[in-house]
C-alpha positions in Angstrom: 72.6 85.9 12.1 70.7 88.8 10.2 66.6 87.6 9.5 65.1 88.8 6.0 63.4 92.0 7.4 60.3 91.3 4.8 60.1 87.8 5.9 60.3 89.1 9.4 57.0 91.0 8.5 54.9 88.4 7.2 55.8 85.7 9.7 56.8 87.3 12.9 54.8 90.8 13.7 51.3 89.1 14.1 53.0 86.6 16.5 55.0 89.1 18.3 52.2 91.5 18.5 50.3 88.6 20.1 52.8 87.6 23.0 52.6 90.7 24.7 49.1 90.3 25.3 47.8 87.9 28.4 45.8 85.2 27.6 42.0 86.2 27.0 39.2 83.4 25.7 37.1 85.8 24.6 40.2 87.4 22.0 39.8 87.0 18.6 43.3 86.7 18.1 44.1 84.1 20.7 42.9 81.0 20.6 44.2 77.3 21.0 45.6 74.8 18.4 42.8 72.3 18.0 39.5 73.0 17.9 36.6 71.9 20.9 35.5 69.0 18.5 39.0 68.2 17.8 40.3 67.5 21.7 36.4 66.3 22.4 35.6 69.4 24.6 32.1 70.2 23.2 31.2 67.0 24.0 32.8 67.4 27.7 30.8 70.8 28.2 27.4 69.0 27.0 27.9 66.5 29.8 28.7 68.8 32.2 25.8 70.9 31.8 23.5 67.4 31.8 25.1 66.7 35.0 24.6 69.9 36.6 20.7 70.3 36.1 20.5 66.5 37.5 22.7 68.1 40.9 20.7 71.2 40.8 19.3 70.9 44.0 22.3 68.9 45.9 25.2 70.3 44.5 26.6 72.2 47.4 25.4 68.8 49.7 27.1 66.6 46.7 30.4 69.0 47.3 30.7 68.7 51.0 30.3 64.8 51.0 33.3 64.7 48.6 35.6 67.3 51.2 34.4 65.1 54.4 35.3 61.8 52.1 38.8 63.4 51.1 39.8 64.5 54.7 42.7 62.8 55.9 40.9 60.6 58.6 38.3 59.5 56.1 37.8 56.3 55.5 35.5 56.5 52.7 36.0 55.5 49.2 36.4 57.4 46.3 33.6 56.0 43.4 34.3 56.4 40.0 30.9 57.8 40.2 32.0 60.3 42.5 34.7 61.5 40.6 33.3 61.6 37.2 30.3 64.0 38.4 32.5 66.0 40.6 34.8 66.5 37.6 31.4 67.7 35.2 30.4 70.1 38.7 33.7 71.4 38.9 33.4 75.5 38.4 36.1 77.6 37.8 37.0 78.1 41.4 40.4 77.4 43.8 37.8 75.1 46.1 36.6 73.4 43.2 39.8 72.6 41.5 41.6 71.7 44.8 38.4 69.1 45.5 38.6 67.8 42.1 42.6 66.9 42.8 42.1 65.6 46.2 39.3 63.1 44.8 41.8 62.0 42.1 44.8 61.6 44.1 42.3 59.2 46.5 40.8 57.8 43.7 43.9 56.9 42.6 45.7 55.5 45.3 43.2 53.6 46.4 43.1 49.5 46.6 43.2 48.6 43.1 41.8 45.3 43.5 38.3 46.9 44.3 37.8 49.2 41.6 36.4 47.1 38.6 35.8 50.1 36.4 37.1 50.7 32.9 36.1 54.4 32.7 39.5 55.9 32.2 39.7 59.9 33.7 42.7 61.3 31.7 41.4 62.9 29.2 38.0 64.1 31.1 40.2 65.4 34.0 42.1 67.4 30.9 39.4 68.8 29.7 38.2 69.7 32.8 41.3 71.5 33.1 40.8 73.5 29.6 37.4 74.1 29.6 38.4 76.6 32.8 41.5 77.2 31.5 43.4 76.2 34.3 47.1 75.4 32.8 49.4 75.1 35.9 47.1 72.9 38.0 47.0 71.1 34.6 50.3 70.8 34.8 51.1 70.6 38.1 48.7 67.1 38.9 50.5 65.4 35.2 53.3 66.0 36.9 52.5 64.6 39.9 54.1 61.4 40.9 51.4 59.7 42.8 49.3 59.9 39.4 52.0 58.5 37.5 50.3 56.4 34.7 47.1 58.3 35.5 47.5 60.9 32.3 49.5 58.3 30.3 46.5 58.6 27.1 47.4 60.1 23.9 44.4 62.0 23.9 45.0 63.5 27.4 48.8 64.6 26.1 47.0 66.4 23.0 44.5 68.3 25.2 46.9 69.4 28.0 49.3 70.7 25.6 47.1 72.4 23.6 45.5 74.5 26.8 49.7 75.3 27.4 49.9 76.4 23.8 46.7 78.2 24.6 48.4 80.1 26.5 51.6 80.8 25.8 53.3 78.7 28.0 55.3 77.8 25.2 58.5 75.8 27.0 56.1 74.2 28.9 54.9 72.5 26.0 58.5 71.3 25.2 58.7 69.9 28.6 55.6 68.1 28.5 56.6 66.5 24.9 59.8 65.5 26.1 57.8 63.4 28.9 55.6 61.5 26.2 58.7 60.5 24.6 60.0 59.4 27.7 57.1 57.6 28.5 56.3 56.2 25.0 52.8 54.8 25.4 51.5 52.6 23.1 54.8 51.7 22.4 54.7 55.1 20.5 57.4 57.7 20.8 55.8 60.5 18.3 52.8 60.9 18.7 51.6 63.2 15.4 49.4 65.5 17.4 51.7 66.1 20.4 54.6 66.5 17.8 52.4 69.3 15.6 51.9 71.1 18.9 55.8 71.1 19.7 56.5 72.6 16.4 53.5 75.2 16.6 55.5 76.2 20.2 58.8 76.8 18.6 57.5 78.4 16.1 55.8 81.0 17.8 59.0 81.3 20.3 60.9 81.7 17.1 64.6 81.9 18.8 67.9 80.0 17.6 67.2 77.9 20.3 64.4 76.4 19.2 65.4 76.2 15.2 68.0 73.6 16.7 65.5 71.9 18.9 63.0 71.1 16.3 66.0 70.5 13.8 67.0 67.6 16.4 64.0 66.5 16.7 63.4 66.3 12.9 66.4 63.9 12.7 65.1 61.8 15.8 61.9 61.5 13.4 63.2 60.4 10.6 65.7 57.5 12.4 62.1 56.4 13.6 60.4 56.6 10.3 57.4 58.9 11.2 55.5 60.4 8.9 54.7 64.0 10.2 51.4 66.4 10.0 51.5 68.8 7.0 51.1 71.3 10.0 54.5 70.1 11.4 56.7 70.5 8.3 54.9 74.0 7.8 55.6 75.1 11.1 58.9 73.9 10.7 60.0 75.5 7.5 58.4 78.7 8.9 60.6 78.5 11.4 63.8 78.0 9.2 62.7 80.4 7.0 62.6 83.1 9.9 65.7 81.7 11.6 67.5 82.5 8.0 67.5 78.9 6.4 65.8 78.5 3.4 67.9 75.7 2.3 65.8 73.5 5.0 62.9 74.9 4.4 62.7 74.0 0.9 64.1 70.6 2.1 61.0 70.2 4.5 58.3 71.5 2.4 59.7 68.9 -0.5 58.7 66.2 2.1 54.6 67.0 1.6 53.3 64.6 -1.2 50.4 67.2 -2.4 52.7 70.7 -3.4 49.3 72.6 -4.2 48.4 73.1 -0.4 48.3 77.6 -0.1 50.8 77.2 3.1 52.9 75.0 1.1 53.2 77.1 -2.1 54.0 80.4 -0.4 56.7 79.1 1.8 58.5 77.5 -0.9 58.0 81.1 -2.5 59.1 82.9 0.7 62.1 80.4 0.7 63.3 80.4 -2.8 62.6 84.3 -2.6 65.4 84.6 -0.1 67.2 81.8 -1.8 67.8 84.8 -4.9 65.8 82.0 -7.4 62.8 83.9 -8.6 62.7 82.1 -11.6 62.0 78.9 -10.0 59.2 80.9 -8.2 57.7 82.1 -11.1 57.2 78.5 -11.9 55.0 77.9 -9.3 53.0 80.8 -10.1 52.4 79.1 -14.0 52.2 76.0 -12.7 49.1 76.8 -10.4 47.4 79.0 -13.1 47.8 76.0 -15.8 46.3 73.7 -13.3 42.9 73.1 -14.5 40.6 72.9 -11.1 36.9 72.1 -11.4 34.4 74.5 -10.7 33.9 73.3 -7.2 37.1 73.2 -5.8 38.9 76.0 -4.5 41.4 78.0 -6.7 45.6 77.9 -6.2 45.5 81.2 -4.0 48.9 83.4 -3.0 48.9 85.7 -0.3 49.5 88.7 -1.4 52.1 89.8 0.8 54.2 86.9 -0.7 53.6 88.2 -4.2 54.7 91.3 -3.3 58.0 90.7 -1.8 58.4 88.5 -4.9 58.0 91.0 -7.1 60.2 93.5 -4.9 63.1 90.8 -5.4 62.1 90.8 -9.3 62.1 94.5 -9.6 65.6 94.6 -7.6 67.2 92.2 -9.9 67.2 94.4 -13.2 65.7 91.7 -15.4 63.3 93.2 -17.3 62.4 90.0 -19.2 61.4 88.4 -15.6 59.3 91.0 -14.5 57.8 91.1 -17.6 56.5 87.9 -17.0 55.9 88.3 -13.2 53.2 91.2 -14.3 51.4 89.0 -16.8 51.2 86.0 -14.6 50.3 88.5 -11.6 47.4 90.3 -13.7 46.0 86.4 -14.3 46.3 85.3 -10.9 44.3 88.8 -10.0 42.2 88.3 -13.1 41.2 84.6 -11.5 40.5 86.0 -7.8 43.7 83.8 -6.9 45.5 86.0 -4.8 44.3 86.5 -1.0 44.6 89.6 1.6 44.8 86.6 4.1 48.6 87.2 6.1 50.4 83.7 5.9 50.8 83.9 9.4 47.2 83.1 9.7 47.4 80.6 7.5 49.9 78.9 8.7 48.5 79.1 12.5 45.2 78.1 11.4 42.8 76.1 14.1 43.0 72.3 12.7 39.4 70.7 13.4 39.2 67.3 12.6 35.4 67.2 13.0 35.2 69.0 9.9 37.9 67.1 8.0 36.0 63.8 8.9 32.7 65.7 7.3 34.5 66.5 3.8 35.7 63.2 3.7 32.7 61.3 4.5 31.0 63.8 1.4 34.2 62.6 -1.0 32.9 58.7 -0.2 29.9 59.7 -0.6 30.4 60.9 -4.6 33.1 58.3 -5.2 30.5 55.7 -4.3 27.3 57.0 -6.3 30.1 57.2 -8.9 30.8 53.5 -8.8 27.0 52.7 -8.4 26.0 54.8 -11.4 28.7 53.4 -13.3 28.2 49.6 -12.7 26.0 47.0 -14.7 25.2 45.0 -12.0 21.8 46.9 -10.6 20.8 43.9 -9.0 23.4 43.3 -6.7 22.2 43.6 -2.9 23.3 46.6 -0.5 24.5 45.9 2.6 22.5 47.9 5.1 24.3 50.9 5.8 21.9 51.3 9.6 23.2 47.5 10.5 26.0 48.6 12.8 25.2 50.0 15.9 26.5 53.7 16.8 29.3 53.5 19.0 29.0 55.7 22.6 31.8 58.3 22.9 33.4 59.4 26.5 33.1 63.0 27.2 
């Protein structure tokens, strides 16, 4: 099925460009899903370093202890200890790595009954395993079936499949997902996170294939009643919009409650653009200029990529009166510093960092209760103290 050749080059080229590159950390233009803060991986590293300047001097002595311990004949224990600082020690070495799966698979399969611990290594052992970007011996131990149940955290799902999305190791990522749902912990079959990352994979595969993959799994979803990430249904009507249906992508993008997100507004106009309805584009142009935002909120913006095919489409169609109105409401939008050089694709693929998104909310409470103070009568009513609840402690 013939693809919209300009739609082609605002969502695919970056993408394509991309996969025929190996994976690099340092590359601006490859980096993972989620953020550090996000999958808890800053937090991880600041342990590890705290744990390495306490093992400065028996490190290698620490090391050996643990390969004696994990030799068949051994009949040592594996501490939870043991295992936690070996984990924070680990370098990004084959001995290191190796020792770090040995300790777990002991660990693991030892007497249950003694180990009265609650610390729980999924996640830690998963960011180990990013941190060093090591994806196949990621995958390889989740796999394993002497861990089995080991992994089985949401958070250690969301972190190993975002170091295979990392890089590139984009059916991987289906095969992982399909193991969660298999699995459904919690009693959870989609898990929003996981599900966001499957999209983001077929997505950037961008074959028939997967068009009817997340298709399925959009009507698996909706039998179950989940309510999807924004990211997901943006992903998703990306994805129909380069696989050549627009009728699901407008479908998809009808599903978001808030229409005045920028990735949400330029795929409807991407989608209606090959959908031949300018008109009903151009009223998502006027509706975002006659939106009246305050000062400290940011603007309705449009890539301008997405204006430009529209007005390619306008031009083409030989109605004068339309692009008439097309270059007025394009020389406001300009005139308002609405329109951005930012590619789509970017937008679309941008990192999603919760850290941050728990900071702007925590600023919106913040004004929405000096609001209600300044606004109420009753001055003399007691606060509760905001300091009486003791910080919780986080895991690495």
């Amino acid at each position: 099925m013939a693809l919209c050749l300009k739609t082609m080059r605002f969502l695919n080229k970056p993408f394509l460009m991309s996969m025929e590159k190996s994976f690099n950390p340092s590359s601006i233009d490859v980096r993972c899903l989620f953020s550090q803060a996000a999958l808890g991986v800053d937090a991880f590293l600041r342990a590890k370093e705290k744990t390495k300047s306490l093992f400065i001097q028996i490190d290698k002595k620490f090391k050996q202890k643990m390969v004696d311990f994990t030799s068949e004949d051994s009949k040592n224990m594996v501490f939870t200890e043991d295992l936690k600082n070996m984990i924070f020690l680990a370098e990004n070495d084959d001995f290191d790595i190796e020792l770090v799966e040995k300790m777990t698979l002991k660990f693991n399969n030892q007497n249950k009954e003694l180990r009265f611990g609650t610390f729980v290594f999924g996640p830690v052992v998963m960011r180990m395993y990013h941190s060093l970007n090591r994806p196949f011996e990621a995958l390889k131990v989740f796999k394993n079936p002497e861990l089995d149940g080991f992994f089985d955290q949401i958070m250690t799902y969301q972190v190993l499949m975002d170091l295979l999305y990392c890089n590139k190791m984009y059916d991987e990522v289906k095969e992982v997902f399909e193991i969660i749902k298999s699995k459904q912990v919690m009693g959870i079959k989609f898990h929003r996170n996981t599900v966001v990352l499957v999209s983001a994979a077929c997505f950037q595969k961008n074959t028939p294939e997967d068009w009817t993959y997340l298709k399925n799994l959009w009507l698996e979803m909706n039998e179950a009643s989940h309510t999807p990430m924004r990211k997901t249904i943006t992903y998703s009507a990306a994805l129909a919009i380069q696989q050549d249906d627009p009728h699901s992508a407008v479908e998809l993008l009808a599903k978001v409650p808030n229409q005045n997100y920028v990735t949400i507004r330029n795929l409807k106009i991407l989608a209606l653009d090959k959908l031949n309805r300018p008109e009903d584009a151009i009223l998502i142009l006027k509706g975002s200029l006659e939106k009246d935002l305050p000062e400290h909120v940011n603007k309705a913006s449009f890539c301008d990529e997405v204006i430009e095919d529209m007005k390619s489409t306008i031009e083409k169609s030989g109605n004068r009166e339309m692009l008439n109105e097309f270059t007025k409401l394009e020389q406001q939008l300009i005139a308002q510093q609405r329109i951005t050089s930012q590619p789509l694709s970017k937008l679309i693929d941008s990192e999603i960092d919760y850290s941050l998104a728990t900071k702007n909310q925590q600023l919106r409470n913040n004004v929405q209760r000096s609001d209600r103070l300044a606004s109420s009568f009753r001055y003399d009513r007691p606060q509760r103290n905001q300091y009486s609840r003791r910080e919780g402690l986080s895991d690495a």
